[in-house]
C-alpha positions in Angstrom: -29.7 18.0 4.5 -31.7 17.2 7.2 -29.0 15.7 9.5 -26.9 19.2 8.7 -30.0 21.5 9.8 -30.3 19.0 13.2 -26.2 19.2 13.6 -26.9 23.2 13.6 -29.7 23.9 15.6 -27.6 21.6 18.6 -24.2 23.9 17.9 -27.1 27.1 18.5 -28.7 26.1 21.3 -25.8 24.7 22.9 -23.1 28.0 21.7 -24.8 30.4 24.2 -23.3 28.1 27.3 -20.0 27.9 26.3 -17.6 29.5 29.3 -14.5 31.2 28.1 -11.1 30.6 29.6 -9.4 32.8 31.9 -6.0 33.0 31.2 -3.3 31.7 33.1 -1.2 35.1 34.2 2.8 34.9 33.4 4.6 33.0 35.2 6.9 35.3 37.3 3.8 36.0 39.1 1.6 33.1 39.0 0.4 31.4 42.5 -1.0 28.1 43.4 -4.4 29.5 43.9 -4.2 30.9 39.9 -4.3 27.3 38.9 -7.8 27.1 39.9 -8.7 29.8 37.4 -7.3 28.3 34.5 -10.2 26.8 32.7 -9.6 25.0 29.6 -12.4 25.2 26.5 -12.1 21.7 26.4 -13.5 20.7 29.2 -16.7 22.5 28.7 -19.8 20.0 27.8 -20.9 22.7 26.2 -18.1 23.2 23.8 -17.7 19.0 23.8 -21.4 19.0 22.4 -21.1 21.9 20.3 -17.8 20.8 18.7 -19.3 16.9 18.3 -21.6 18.2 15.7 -19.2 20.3 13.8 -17.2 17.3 13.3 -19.9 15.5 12.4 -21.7 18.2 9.7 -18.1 18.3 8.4 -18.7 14.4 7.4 -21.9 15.1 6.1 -20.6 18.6 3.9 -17.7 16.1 3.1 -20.0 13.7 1.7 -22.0 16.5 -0.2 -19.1 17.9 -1.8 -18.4 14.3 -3.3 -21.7 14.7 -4.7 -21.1 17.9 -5.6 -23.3 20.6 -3.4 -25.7 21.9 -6.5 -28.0 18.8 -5.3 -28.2 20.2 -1.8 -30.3 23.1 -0.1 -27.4 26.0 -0.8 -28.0 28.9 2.1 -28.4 25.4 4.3 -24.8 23.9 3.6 -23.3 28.3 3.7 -25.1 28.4 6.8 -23.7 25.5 8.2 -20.1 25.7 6.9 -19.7 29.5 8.3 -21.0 28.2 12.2 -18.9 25.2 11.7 -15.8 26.6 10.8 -16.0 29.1 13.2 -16.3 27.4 16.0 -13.7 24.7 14.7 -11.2 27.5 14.3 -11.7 29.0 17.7 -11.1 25.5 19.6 -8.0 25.2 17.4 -6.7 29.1 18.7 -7.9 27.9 22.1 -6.0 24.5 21.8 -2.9 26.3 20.6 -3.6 28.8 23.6 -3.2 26.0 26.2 -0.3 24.5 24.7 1.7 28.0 24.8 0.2 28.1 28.2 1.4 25.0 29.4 5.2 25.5 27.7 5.4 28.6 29.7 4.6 27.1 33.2 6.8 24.2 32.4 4.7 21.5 31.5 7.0 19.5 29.8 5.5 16.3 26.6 2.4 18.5 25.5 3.3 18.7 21.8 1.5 15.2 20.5 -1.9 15.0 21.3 -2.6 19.0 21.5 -0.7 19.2 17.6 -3.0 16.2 16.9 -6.5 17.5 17.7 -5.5 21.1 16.5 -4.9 19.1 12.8 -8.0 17.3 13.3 -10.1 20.4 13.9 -8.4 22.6 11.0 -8.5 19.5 8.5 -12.3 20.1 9.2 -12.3 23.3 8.8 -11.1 23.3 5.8 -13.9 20.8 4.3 -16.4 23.8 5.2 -14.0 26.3 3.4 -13.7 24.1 0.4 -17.7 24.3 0.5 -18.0 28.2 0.8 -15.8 28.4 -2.3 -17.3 25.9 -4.0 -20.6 27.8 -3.8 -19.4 31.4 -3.8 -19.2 32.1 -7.5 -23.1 31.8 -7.5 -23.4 33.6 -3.5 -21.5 37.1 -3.1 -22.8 36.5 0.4 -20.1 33.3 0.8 -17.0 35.9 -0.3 -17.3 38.3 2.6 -17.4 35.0 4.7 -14.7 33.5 2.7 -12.5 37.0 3.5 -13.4 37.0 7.0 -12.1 33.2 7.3 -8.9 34.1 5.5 -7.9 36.2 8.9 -8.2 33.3 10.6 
């Protein structure tokens, strides 16, 4: 548990830095000097760091679901799965963003390794889901998270 509660405090240190896009306007009026606006998530070393340790809590909630999560600190692993899955879920809309983006301006051979980390991120995702309803019939706290997730 101790590894998730280190993976955590790194995503909330490190979440207050992350820069938000600015989207691309359409094309019919785009210029040259728009490109320079257009700054992908991904790039961010904020987002990079903050995403590194979701991906790696989801290996160790992955782990504790094998061993099944009663043997584990409970509001620790909710805690963790919620800010986890978030943040997984918003690179994947932010992934899927910049693909749509780049179709529209005509980038052509996107589709493979955007698709691929946009499955990667939503596989792991879906670990922290499986863990909020593993736990929820014992938390009514995990329900309104698990509702708020199936938006998403």
């Amino acid at each position: 548990m101790l590894i998730n509660t280190y993976h955590l405090v790194e995503i909330l240190i490190h979440r207050p830095q992350i820069v938000l896009p600015l989207p691309l306007p359409p094309p019919s009026i785009s210029t040259d000097r728009d490109e320079a606006y257009f700054n992908p998530m991904s790039e961010d070393p904020a987002l990079t760091r903050c995403l590194q340790s979701a991906r790696s809590s989801a290996r160790v909630v992955e782990r504790q679901l094998q061993h099944g999560l009663s043997n584990y600190y409970t509001p620790g692993v909710i805690h963790a799965a919620y800010i986890c899955a978030g943040l997984l879920l918003l690179n994947a809309w932010n992934l899927k963003a910049q693909e749509r983006t780049l179709k529209i301006h005509g980038v052509e051979d996107i589709k493979p390794p955007i698709a691929q980390r946009v499955d990667e991120d939503v596989a792991d995702a879906k670990i922290f889901i499986r863990a909020l309803e593993e736990v929820s019939p014992r938390w009514d706290l995990v329900h309104l998270q698990l509702w708020v997730t199936s938006f998403l």
